[in-house]
C-alpha positions in Angstrom: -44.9 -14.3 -1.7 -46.5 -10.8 -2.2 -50.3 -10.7 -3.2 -51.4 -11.2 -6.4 -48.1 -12.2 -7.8 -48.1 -15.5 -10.0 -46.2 -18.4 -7.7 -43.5 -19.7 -9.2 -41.8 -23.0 -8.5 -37.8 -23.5 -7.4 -35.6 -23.9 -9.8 -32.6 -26.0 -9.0 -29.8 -23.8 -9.9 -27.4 -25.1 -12.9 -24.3 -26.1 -12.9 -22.3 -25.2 -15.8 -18.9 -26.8 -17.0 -16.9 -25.2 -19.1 -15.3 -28.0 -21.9 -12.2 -26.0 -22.1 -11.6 -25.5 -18.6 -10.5 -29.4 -18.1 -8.2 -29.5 -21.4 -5.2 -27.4 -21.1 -2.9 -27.3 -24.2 0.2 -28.1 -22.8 2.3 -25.9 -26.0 -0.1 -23.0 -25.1 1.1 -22.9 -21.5 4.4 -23.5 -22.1 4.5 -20.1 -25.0 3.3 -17.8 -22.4 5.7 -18.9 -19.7 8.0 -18.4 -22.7 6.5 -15.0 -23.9 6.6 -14.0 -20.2 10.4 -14.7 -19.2 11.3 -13.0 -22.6 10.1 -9.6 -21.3 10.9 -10.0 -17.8 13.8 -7.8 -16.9 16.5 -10.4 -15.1 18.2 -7.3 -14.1 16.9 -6.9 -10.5 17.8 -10.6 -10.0 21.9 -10.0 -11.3 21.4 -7.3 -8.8 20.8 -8.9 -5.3 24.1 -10.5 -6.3 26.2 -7.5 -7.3 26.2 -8.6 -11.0 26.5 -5.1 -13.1 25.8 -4.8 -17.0 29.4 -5.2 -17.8 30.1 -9.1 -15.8 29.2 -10.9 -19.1 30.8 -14.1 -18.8 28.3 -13.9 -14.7 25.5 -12.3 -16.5 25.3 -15.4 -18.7 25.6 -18.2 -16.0 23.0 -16.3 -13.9 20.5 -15.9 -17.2 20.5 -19.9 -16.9 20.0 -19.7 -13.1 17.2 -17.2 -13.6 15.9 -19.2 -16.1 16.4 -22.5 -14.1 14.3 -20.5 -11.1 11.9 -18.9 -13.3 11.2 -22.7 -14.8 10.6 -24.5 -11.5 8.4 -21.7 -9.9 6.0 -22.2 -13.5 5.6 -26.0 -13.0 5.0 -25.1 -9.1 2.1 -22.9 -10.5 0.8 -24.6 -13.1 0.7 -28.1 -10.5 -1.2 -26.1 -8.3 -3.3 -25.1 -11.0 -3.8 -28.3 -13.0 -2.6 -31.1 -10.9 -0.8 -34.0 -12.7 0.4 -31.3 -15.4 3.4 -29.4 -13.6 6.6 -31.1 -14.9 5.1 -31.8 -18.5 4.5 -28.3 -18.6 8.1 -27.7 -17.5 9.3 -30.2 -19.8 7.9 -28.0 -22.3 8.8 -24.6 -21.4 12.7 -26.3 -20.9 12.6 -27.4 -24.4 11.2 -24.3 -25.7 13.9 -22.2 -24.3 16.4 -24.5 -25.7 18.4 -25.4 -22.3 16.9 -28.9 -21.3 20.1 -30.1 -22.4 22.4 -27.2 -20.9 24.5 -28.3 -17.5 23.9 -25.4 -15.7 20.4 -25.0 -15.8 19.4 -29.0 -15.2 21.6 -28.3 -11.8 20.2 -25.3 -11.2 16.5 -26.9 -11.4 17.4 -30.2 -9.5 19.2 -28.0 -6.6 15.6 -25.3 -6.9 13.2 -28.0 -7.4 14.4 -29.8 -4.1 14.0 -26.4 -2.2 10.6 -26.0 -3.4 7.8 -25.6 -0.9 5.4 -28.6 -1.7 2.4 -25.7 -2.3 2.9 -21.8 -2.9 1.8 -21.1 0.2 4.4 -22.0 1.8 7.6 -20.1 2.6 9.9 -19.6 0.0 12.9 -19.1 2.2 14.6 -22.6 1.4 14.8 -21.3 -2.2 16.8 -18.0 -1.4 19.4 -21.1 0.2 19.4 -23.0 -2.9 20.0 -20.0 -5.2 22.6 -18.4 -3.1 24.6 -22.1 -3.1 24.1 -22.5 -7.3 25.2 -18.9 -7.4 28.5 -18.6 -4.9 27.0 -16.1 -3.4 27.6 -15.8 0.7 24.1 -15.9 2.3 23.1 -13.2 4.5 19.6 -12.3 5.6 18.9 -9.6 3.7 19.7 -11.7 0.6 18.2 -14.4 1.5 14.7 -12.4 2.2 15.0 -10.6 -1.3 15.1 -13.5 -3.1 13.0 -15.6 -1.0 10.4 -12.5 -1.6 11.6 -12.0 -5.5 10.5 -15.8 -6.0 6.9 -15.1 -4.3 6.6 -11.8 -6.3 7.4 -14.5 -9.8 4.7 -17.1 -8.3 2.4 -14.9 -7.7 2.7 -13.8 -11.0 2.7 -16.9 -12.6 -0.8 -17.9 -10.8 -2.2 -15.0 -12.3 -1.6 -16.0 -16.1 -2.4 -19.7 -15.5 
């Protein structure tokens, strides 16, 4: 200590936990997943899988697929997030988008949620496999990397709102 200034004693720093922190609403999580997929454009995904704005009847089985995708990479997120909470939160989300009873979409999230790295940072690649399967689509390398790297782009994503 410098000269003639006062001593003072160590304070142990302070710890402080925030109440809200623990408790996450479960609805809350869920409407921004919602408000999110609602203004995300679906149109680069029809793309890697030469779906133009005039396929309507493919448009709409790939919307569920999107959706199916876009469903399993939240509770991914969210589990890495808030442990424990994942698949309520995707129970959730399902229901608020009205399609946890629609055929195509609960395939669709099995067949993605099986290909699902067990942590984000792992490669995504087995997902590009899965999607190009649900879809029809003939896997090549290029589309399996652009999806495998449009999946990590809608992860990444998702950790930042959580």
């Amino acid at each position: 200590m410098a000269a003639g200034s006062p001593e003072t004693p160590e304070k142990p720093l302070l710890t402080v936990v925030d109440p809200l922190a623990v408790h996450v609403d479960d609805k809350l999580l869920a409407l921004s997943f919602l408000t999110w997929l609602r203004n995300e454009s679906s149109a680069v995904f029809y793309g890697y899988f030469g779906i133009g704005p005039f396929s309507f009847l493919r448009r709409s089985r790939m919307k569920k697929i999107h959706a199916a995708l876009c469903v399993s990479l939240w509770q991914l997120a969210v589990e890495s997030a808030y442990p424990g909470k994942g698949a309520q939160i995707a129970r959730e989300a399902a229901h608020l988008l009205g399609c946890e009873k629609d055929d195509v979409f609960c395939s669709s999230c099995a067949q993605i949620q099986k290909a699902l790295p067990a942590s984000g940072e792992e490669d995504f690649s087995p997902i590009s496999g899965a999607l190009c399967s649900i879809a029809g689509a003939v896997p090549n390398s290029m589309l399996e990397r652009a999806l495998a790297l449009h999946s990590r782009r809608i992860y990444n994503t998702f950790l930042k709102m959580i």
